[in-house]
N, C-alpha and C positions, 0 to 999 in steps of 0.2 A: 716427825721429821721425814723430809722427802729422801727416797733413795734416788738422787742425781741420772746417775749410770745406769738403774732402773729404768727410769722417764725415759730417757733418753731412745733406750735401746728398742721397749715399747713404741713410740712415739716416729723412727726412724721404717718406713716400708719398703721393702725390697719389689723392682720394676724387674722382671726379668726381658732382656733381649732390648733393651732401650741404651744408650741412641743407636748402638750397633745388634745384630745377632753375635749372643753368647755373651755379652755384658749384661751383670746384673745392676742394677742402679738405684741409688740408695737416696728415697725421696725422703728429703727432712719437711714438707710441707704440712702434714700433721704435725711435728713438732713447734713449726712457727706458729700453727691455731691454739697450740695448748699454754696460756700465757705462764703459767707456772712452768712449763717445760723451758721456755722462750727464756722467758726472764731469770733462772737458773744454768744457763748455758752462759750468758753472758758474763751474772756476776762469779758464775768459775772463774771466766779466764782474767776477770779483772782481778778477783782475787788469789789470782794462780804467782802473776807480777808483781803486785803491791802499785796502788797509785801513786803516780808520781814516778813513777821510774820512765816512761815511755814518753816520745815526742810526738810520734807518729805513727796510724795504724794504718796498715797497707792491707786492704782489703781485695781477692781477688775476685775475679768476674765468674759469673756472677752470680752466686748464693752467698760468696764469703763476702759480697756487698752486704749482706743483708745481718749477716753475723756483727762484719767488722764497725759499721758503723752505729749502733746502738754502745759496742764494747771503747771507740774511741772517744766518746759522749761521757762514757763513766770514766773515761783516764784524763778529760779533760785536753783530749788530744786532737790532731788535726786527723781527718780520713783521708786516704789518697786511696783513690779508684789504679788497679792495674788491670788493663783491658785486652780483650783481644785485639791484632793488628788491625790499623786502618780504624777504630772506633773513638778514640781520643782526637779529639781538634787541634791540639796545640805539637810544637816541635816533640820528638819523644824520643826513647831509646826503646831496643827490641830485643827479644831474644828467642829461639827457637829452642822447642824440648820436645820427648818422646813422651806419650800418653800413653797409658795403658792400650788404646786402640787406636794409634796413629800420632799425627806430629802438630805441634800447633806453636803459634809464634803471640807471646803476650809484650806490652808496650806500658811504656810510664812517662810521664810528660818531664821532661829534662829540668823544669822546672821546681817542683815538685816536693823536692826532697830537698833536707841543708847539709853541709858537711858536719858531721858528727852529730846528727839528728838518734837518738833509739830510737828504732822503727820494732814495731811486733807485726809482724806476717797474722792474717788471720783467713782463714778457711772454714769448707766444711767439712772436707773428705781429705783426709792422706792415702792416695793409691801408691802409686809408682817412683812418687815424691820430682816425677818432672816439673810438674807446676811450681810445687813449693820452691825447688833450685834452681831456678828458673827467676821465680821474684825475688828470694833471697839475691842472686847474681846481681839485677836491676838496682837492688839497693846499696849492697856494696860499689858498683860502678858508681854510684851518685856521690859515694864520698860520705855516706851516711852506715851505722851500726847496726845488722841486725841483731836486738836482743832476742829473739826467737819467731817460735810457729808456733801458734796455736788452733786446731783443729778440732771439730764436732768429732768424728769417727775415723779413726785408723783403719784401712783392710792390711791389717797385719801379713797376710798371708802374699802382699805385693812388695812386701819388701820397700817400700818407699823409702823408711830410718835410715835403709843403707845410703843414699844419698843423702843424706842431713847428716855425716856422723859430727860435724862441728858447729851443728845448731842447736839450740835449747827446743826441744823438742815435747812439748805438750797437747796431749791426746785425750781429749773426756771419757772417751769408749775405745775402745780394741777389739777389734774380733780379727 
């Protein structure tokens, strides 16, 4: 049997000084080469929910594209892209948040979502948890439920939880 959290933690490399000086950055691209790695990330979070509970997986930009849509595939769910501003085509809503190194404003097509849709958040990384509250926010504006976040790796030590404290909050690794 595979140790999950093992692979993972293995498989995840640390960038130092990328995109900024004194960020370190946490490259899952070994993990997406190692298909055992890959395809055990996903059926976690699908078996984290239980199929059938979720409408919609709100993937954000852009590795939790790469996450979220394989994971909405096994829930039998739609994917909605949440994107940086200005990258989506169609009418959208916005929202602006603090980043661990700076501010950035992410977008969702107004269309998008239905009213009382389950949406699951999915990511790679919880830093500072701006991102996450940030689409969590988008999605409640839409008039839609989020039933959680699910994330590759936590940096525990950013405190991100503390903004989610009223979201279902699931993390495959912690450090």
């Amino acid at each position: 049997m595979v140790d999950l959290a093992k692979l993972i933690r293995e498989r995840i490399r640390d960038v130092d000084d990328y995109p900024k000086p004194g960020v370190v950055f946490k490259d899952i691209t070994p993990l997406l080469a190692d298909h055992v790695a890959f395809a055990g990330v996903v059926d976690a979070i699908v078996n984290h929910h239980g199929r059938g509970t979720i409408d919609k997986i709100v993937g954000i930009e852009a590795r939790g594209f790469i996450l979220a849509a394989p994971v909405a595939y096994h829930f039998g769910a739609g994917f909605v892209p949440v994107r940086k501003k200005g990258k989506l085509p169609s009418r959208t809503d916005a929202e602006t948040y603090d980043l661990e190194y700076g501010t950035e404003t992410i977008e969702i097509h107004l269309d998008a979502l239905d009213s009382g849709d389950r949406v699951l958040i999915v990511d790679d990384v919880l830093a500072t948890g701006g991102t996450a509250r940030a689409a969590a926010d988008l999605v409640r504006r839409s008039g839609a439920e989020v039933a959680g976040l699910s994330v590759l790796l936590e940096l525990s030590f950013l405190h991100g939880r503390d903004k989610l404290r009223n979201m279902d909050v699931h993390s495959l690794v912690t450090v």
